[in-house]
Z-matrix of the N, CA and C atoms (Angstrom, degrees):
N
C 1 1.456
C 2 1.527 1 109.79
N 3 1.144 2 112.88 1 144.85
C 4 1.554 3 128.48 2 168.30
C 5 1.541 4 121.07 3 -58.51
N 6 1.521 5 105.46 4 -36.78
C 7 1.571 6 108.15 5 172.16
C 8 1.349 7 92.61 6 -122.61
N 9 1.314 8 101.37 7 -154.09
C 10 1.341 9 145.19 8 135.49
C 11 1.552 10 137.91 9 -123.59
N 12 1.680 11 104.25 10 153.76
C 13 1.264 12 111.91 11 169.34
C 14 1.271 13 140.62 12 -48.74
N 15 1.720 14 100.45 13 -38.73
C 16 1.566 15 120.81 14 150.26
C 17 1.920 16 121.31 15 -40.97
N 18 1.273 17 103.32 16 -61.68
C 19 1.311 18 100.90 17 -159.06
C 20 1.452 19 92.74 18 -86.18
N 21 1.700 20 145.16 19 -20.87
C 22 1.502 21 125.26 20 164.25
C 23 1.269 22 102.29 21 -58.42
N 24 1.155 23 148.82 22 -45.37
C 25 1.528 24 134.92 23 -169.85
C 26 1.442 25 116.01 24 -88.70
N 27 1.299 26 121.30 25 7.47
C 28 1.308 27 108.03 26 155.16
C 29 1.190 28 129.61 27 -109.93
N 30 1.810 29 99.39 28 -23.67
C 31 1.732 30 100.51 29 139.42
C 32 1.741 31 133.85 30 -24.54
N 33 1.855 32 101.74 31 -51.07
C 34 1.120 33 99.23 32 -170.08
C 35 1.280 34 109.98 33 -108.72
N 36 0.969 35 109.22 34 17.01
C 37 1.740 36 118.69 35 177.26
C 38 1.408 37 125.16 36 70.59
N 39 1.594 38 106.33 37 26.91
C 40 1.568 39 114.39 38 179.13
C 41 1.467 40 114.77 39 -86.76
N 42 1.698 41 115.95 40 115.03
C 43 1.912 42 88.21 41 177.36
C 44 1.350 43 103.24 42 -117.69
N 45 1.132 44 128.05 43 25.20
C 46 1.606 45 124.05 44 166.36
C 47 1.631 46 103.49 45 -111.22
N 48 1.638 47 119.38 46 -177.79
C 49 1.312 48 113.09 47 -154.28
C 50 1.776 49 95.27 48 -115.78
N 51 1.451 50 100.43 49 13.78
C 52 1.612 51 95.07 50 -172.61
C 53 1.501 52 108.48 51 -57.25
N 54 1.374 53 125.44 52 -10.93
C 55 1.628 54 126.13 53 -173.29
C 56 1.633 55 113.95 54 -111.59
N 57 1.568 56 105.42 55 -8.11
C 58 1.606 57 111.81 56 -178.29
C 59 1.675 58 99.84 57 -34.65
N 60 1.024 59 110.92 58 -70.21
C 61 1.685 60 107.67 59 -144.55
C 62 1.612 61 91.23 60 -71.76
N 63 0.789 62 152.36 61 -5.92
C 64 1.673 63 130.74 62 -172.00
C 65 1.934 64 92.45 63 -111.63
N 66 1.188 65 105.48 64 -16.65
C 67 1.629 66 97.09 65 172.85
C 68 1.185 67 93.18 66 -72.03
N 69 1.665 68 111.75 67 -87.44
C 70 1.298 69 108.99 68 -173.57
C 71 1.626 70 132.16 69 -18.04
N 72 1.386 71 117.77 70 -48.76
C 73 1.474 72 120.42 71 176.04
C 74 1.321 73 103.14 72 -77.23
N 75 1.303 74 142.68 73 -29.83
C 76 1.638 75 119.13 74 150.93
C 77 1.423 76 142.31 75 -80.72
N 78 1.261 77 104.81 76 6.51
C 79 1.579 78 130.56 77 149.73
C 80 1.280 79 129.74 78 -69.23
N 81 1.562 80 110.89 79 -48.34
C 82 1.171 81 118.64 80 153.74
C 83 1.414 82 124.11 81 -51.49
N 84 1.380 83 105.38 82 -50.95
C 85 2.088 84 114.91 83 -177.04
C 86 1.764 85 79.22 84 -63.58
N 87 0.929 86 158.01 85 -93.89
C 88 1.159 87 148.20 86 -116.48
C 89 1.474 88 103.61 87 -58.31
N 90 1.442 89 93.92 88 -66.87
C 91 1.400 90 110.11 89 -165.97
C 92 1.945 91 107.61 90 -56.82
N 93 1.028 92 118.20 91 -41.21
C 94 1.657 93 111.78 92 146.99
C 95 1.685 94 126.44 93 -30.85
N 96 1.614 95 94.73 94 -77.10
C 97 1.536 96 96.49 95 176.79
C 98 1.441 97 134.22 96 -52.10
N 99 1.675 98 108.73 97 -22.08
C 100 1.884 99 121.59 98 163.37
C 101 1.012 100 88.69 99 -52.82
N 102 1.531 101 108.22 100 -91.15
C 103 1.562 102 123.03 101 -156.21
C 104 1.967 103 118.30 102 -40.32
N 105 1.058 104 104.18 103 -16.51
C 106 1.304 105 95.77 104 -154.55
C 107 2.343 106 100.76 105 -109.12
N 108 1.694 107 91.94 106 -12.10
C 109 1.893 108 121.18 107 175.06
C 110 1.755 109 75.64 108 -80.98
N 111 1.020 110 124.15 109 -81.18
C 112 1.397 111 116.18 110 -144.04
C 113 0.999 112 123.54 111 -103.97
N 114 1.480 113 123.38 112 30.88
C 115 1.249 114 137.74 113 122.11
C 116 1.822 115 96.72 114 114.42
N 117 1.276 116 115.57 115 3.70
C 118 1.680 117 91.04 116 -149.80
C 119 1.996 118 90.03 117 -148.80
N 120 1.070 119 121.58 118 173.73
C 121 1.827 120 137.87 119 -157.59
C 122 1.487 121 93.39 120 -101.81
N 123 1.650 122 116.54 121 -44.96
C 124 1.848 123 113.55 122 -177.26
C 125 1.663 124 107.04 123 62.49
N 126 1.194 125 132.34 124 -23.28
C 127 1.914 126 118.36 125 149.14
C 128 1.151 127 116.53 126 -105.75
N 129 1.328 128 78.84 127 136.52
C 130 1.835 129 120.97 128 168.05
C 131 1.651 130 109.54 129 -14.82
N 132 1.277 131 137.33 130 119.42
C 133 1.168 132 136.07 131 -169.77
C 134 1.497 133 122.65 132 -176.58
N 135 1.728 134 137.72 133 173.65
C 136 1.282 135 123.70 134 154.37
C 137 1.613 136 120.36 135 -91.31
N 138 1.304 137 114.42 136 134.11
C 139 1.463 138 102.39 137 -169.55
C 140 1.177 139 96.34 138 -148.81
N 141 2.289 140 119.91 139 153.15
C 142 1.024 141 132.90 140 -128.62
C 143 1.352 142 91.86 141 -133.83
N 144 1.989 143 125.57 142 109.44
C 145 1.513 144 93.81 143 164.82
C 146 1.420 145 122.77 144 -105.94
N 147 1.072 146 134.52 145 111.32
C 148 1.639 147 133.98 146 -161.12
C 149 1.726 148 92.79 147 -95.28
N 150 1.749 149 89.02 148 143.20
C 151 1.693 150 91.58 149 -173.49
C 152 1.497 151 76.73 150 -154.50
N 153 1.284 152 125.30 151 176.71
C 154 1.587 153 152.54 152 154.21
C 155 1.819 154 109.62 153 -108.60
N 156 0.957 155 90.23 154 109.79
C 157 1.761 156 106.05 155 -175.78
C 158 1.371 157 114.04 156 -50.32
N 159 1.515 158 127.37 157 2.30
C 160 1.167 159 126.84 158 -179.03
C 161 1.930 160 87.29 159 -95.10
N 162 1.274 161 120.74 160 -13.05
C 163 1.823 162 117.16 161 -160.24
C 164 1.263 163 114.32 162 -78.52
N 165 1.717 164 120.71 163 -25.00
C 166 1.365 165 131.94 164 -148.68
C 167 1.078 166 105.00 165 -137.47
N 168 1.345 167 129.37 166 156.48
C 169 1.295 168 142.12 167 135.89
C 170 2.006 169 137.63 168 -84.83
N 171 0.933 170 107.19 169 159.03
C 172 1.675 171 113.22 170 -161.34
C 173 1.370 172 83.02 171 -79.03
N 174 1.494 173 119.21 172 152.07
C 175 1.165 174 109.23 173 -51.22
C 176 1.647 175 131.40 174 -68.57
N 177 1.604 176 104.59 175 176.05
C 178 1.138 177 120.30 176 -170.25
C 179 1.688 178 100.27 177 -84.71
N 180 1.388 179 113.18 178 145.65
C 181 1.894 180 93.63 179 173.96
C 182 2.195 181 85.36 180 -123.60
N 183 1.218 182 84.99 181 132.98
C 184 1.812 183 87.94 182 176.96
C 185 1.834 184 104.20 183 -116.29
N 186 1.203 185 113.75 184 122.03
C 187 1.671 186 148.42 185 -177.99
C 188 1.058 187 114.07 186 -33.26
N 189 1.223 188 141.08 187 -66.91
C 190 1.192 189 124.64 188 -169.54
C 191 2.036 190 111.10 189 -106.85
N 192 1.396 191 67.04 190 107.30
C 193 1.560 192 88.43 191 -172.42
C 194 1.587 193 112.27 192 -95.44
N 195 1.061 194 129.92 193 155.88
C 196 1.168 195 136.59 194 -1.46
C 197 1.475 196 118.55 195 -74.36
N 198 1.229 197 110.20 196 120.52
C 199 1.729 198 126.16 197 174.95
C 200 1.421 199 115.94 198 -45.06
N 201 1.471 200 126.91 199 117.73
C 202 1.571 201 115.69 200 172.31
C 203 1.250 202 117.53 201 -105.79
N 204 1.373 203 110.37 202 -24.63
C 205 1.528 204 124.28 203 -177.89
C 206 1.387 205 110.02 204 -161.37
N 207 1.787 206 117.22 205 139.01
C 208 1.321 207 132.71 206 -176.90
C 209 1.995 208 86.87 207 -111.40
N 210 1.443 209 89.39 208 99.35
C 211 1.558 210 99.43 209 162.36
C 212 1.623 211 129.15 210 -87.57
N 213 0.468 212 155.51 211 -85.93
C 214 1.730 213 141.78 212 143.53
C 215 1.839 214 128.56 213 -95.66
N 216 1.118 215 100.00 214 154.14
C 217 1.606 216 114.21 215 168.67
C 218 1.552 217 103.35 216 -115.26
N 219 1.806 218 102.16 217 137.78
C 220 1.764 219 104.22 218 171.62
C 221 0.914 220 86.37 219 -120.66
N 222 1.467 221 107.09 220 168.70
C 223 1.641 222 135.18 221 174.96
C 224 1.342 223 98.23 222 -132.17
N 225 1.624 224 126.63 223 97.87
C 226 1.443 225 111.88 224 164.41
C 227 1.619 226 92.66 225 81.22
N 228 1.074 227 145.11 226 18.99
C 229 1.593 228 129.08 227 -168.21
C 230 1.609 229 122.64 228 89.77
N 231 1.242 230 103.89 229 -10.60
C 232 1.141 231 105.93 230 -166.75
C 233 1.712 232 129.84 231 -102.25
N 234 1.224 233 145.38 232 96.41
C 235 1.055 234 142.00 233 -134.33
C 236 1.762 235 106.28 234 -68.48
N 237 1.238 236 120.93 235 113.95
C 238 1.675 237 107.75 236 179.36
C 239 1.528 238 111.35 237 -119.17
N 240 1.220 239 100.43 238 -2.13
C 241 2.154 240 104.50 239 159.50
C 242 0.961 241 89.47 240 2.34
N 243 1.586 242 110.01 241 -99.16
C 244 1.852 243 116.94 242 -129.50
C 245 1.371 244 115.43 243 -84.58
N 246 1.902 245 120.16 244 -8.06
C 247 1.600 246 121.62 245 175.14
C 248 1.444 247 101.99 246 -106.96
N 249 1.771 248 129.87 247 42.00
C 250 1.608 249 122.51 248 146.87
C 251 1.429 250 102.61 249 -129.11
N 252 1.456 251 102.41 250 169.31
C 253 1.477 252 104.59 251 170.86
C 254 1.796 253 90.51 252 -97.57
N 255 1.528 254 95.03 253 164.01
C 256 1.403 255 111.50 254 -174.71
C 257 1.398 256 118.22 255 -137.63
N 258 1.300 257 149.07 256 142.98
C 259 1.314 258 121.27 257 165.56
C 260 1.834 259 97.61 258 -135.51
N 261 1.107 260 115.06 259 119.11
C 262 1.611 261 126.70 260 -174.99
C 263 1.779 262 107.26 261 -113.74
N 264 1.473 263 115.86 262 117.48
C 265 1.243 264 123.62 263 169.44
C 266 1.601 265 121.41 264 -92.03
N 267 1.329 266 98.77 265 91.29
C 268 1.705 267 110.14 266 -158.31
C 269 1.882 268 106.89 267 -54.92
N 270 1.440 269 114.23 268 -14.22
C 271 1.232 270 106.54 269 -179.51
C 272 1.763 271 105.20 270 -69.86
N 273 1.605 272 102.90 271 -66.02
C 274 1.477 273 114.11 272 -167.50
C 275 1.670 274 115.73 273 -79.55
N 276 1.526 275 106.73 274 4.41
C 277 1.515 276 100.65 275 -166.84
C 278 1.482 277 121.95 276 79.45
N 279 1.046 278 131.61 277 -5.09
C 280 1.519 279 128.49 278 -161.86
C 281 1.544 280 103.37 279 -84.10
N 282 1.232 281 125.71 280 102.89
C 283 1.488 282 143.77 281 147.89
C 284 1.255 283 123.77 282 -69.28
N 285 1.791 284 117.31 283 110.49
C 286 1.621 285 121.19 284 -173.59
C 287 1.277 286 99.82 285 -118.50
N 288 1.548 287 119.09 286 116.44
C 289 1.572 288 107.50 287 -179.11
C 290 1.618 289 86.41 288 -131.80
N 291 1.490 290 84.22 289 123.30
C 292 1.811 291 114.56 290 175.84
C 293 1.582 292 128.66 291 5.12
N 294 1.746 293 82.78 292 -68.67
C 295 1.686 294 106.35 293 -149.71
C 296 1.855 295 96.74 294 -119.18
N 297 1.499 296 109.46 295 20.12
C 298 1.566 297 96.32 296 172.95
C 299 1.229 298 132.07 297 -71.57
N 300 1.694 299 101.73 298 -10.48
C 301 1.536 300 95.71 299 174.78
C 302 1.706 301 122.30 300 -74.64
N 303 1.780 302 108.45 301 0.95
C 304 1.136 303 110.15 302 176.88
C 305 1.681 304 135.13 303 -108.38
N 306 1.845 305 87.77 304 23.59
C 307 1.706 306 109.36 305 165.66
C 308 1.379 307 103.04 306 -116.59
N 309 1.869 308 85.81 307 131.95
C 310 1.899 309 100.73 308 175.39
C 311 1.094 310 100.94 309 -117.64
N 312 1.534 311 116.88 310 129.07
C 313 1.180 312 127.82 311 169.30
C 314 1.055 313 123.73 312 52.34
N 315 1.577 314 127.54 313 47.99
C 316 1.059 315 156.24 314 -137.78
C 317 1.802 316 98.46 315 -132.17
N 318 1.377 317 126.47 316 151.38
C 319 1.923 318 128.44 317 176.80
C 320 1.443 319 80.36 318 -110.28
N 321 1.422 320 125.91 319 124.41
C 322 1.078 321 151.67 320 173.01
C 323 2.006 322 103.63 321 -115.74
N 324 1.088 323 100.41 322 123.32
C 325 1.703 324 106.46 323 -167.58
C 326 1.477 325 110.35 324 -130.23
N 327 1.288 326 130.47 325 99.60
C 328 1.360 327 130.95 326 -165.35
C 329 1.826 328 92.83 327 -106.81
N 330 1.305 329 86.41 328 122.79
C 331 2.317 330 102.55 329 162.63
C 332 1.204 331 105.81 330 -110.53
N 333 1.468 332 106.55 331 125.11
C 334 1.553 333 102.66 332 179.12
C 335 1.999 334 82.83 333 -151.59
N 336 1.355 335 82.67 334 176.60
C 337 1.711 336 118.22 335 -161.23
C 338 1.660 337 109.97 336 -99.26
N 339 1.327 338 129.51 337 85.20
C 340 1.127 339 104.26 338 -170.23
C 341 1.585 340 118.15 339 -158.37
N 342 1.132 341 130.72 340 171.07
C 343 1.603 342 149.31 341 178.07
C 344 1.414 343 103.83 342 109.94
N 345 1.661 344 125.52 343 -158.58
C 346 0.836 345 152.51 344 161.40
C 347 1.609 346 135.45 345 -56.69
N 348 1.585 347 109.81 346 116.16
C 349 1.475 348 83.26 347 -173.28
C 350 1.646 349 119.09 348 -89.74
N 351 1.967 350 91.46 349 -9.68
C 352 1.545 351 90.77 350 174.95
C 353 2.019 352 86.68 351 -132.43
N 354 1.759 353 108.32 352 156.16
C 355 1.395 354 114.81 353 -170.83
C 356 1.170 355 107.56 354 -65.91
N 357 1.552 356 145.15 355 141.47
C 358 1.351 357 137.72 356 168.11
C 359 1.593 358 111.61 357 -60.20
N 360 1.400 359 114.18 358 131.46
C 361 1.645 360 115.87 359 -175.73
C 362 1.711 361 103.55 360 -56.83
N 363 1.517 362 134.42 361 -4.37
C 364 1.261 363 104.90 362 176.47
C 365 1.540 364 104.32 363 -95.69
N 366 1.668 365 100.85 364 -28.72
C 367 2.148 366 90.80 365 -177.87
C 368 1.693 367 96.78 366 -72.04
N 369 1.028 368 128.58 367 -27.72
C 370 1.859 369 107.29 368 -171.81
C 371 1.421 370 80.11 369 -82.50
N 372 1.339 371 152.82 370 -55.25
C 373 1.675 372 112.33 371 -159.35
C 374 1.771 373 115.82 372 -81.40
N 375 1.489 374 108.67 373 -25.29
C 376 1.543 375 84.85 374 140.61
C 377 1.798 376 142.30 375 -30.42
N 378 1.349 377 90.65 376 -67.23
C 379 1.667 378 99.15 377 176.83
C 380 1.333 379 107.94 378 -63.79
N 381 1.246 380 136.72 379 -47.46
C 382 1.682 381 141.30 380 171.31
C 383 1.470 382 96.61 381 -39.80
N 384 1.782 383 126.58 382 -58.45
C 385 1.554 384 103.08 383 -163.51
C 386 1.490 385 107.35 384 -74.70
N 387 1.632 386 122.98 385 -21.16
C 388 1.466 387 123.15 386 -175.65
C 389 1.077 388 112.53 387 -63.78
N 390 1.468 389 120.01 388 -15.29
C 391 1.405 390 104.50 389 -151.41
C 392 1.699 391 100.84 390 -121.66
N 393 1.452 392 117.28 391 -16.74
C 394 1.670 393 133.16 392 118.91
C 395 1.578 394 119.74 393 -12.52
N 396 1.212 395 89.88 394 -93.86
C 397 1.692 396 104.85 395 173.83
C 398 1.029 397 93.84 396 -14.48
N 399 1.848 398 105.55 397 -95.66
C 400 1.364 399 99.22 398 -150.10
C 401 1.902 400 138.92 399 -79.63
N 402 1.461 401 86.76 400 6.80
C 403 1.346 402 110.86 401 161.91
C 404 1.855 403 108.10 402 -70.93
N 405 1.271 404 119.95 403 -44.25
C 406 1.412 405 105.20 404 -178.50
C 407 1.629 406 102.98 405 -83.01
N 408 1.419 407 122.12 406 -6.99
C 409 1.414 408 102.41 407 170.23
C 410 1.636 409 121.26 408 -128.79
N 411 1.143 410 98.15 409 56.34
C 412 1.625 411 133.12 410 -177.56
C 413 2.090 412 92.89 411 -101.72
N 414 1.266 413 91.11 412 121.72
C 415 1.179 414 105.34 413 -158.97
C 416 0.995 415 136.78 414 29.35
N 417 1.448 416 118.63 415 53.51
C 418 1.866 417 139.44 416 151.06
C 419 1.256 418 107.24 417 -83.18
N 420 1.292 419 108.72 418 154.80
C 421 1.555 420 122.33 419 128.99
C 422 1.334 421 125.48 420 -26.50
N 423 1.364 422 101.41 421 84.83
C 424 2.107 423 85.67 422 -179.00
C 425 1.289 424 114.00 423 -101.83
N 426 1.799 425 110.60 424 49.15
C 427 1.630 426 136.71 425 143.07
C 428 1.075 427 115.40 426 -79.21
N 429 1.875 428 122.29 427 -54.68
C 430 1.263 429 133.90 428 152.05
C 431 1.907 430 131.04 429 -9.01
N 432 1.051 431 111.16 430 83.18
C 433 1.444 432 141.70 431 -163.78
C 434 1.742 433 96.73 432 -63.22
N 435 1.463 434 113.31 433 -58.67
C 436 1.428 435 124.52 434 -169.48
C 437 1.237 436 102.76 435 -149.76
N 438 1.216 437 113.47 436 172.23
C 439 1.876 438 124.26 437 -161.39
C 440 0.996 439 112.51 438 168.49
N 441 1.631 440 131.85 439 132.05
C 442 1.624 441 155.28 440 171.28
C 443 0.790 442 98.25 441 -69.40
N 444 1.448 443 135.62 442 140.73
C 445 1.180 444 151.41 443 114.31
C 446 1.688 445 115.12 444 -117.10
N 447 1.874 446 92.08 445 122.47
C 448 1.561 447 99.21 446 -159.24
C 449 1.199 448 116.92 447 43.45
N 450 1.167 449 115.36 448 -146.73
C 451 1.904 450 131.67 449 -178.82
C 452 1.453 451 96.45 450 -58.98
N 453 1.478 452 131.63 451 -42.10
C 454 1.602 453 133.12 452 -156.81
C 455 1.565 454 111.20 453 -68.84
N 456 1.195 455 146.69 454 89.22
C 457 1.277 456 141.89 455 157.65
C 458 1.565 457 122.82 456 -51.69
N 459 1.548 458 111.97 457 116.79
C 460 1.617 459 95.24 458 -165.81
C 461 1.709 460 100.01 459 -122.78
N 462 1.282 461 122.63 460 137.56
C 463 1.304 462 119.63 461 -177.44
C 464 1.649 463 115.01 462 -122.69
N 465 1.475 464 100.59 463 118.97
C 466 1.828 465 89.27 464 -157.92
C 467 1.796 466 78.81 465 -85.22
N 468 1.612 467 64.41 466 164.06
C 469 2.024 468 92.76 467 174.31
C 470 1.697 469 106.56 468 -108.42
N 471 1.215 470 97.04 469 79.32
C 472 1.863 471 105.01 470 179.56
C 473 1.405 472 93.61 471 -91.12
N 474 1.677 473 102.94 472 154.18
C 475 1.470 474 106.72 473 -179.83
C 476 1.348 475 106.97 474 -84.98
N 477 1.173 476 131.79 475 -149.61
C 478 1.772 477 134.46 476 -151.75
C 479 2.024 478 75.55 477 -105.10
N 480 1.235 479 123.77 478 -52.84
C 481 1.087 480 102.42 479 -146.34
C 482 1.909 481 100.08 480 -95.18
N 483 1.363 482 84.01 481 40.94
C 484 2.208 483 87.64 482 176.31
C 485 1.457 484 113.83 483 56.29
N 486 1.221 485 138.41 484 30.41
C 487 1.011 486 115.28 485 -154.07
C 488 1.459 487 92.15 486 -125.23
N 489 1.626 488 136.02 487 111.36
C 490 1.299 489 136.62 488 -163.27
C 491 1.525 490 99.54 489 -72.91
N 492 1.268 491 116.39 490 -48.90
C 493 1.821 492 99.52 491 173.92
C 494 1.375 493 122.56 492 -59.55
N 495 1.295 494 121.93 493 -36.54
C 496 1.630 495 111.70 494 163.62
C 497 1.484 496 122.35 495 -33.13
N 498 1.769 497 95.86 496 -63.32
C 499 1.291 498 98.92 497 -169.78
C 500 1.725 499 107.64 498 -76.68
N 501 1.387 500 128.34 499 12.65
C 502 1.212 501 103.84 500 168.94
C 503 1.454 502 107.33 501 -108.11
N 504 1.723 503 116.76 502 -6.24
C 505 1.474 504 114.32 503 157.22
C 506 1.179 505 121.11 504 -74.40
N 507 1.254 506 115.09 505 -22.80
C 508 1.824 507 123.89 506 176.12
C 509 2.158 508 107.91 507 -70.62
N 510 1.027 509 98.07 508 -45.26
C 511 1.503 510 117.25 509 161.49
C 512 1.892 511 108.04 510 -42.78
N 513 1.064 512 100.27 511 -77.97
C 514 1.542 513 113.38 512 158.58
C 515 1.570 514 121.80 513 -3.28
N 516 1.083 515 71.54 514 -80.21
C 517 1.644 516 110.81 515 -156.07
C 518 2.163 517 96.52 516 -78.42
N 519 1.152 518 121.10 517 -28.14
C 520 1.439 519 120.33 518 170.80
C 521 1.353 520 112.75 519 -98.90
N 522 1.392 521 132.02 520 -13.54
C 523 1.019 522 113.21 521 -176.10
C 524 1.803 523 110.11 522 -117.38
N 525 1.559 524 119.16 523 -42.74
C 526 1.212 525 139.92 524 173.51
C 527 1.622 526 128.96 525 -85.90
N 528 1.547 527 111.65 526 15.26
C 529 1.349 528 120.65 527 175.34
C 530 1.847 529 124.24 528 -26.49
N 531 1.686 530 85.62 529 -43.24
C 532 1.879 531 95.57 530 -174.16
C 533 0.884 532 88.19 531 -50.34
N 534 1.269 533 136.67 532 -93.28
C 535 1.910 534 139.30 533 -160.41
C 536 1.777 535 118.75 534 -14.86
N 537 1.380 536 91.78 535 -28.99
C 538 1.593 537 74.08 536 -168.67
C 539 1.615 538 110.48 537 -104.46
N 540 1.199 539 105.65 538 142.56
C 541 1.706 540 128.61 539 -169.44
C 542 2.177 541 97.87 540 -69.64
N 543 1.046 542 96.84 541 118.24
C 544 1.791 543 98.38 542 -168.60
C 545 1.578 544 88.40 543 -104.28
N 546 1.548 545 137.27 544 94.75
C 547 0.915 546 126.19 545 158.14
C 548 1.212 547 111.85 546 -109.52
């Protein structure tokens, strides 16, 4: 997960569990809808990119970045690691292996080592305000333009066509661009 359950409720100042389950299930929707806008998992893990060498061009860019380790490449099943040259830029993902322009139609399978071992403070407070949001407008009016609560005036940013997931991919997508893998 991108957050936790812990740190949305102390964000919002809840310390009993009467709200667990509807956080949690919009923690979850959130933390889905990141991962799934910007293409990529964001924890630390082993992960597999299978392509057919006729699909891509050199270089290869592999997702969940930052890269720690390029553990094997197959060709067809076959392990060819240690007989290519390779050159992998563990910041951006970019994998250059030599001689790929000379597999056709070939299952090319890259294992490598990679993401985050702790979330960057701007994607978890991303997910912290998404998961806010739509916690304060969990059973509203989501016609409702602006609205008091106490002293706090809050004005959602819905898109033209009302649609709260738009505007939290539009959110996304204007404020958190780095995150997402542009292949």
């Amino acid at each position: 997960m991108l957050s936790s359950l812990s740190e949305i409720k102390e964000i919002l100042g809840i310390s009993d569990d009467s709200q667990d389950s509807l956080l949690t299930q919009l923690l979850t929707e959130v933390d889905n809808l990141v991962k799934q806008t910007c293409g990529r998992s964001f924890e630390k893990s082993t992960y597999e990119k299978i392509i057919r060498s006729n699909d891509f061009d050199n270089p290869v860019y592999l997702n969940e970045i930052p890269i720690d380790k390029l553990n094997s490449i197959e060709v067809d099943g076959k392990d060819i690691t240690d007989s290519i040259d390779t050159y992998l830029n563990k910041k951006t993902g970019e994998l250059r292996i030599n001689w790929l322009a000379m597999l056709h139609n070939q299952k090319l399978v890259i294992n490598y080592d990679g993401g985050y071992t702790s979330i960057p403070a701007g994607l978890k407070s991303l997910v912290n305000d998404l998961v806010i949001y739509k916690y304060y407008k969990s059973g509203k009016d989501s016609t409702v333009e602006t609205e008091k609560i106490d002293s706090l005036s809050i004005k959602y940013n819905i898109t033209k066509s009302g649609n709260l997931e738009d505007s939290i991919i539009n959110k996304i997508n204007k404020l958190y661009g780095v995150f997402y893998i542009w292949v």
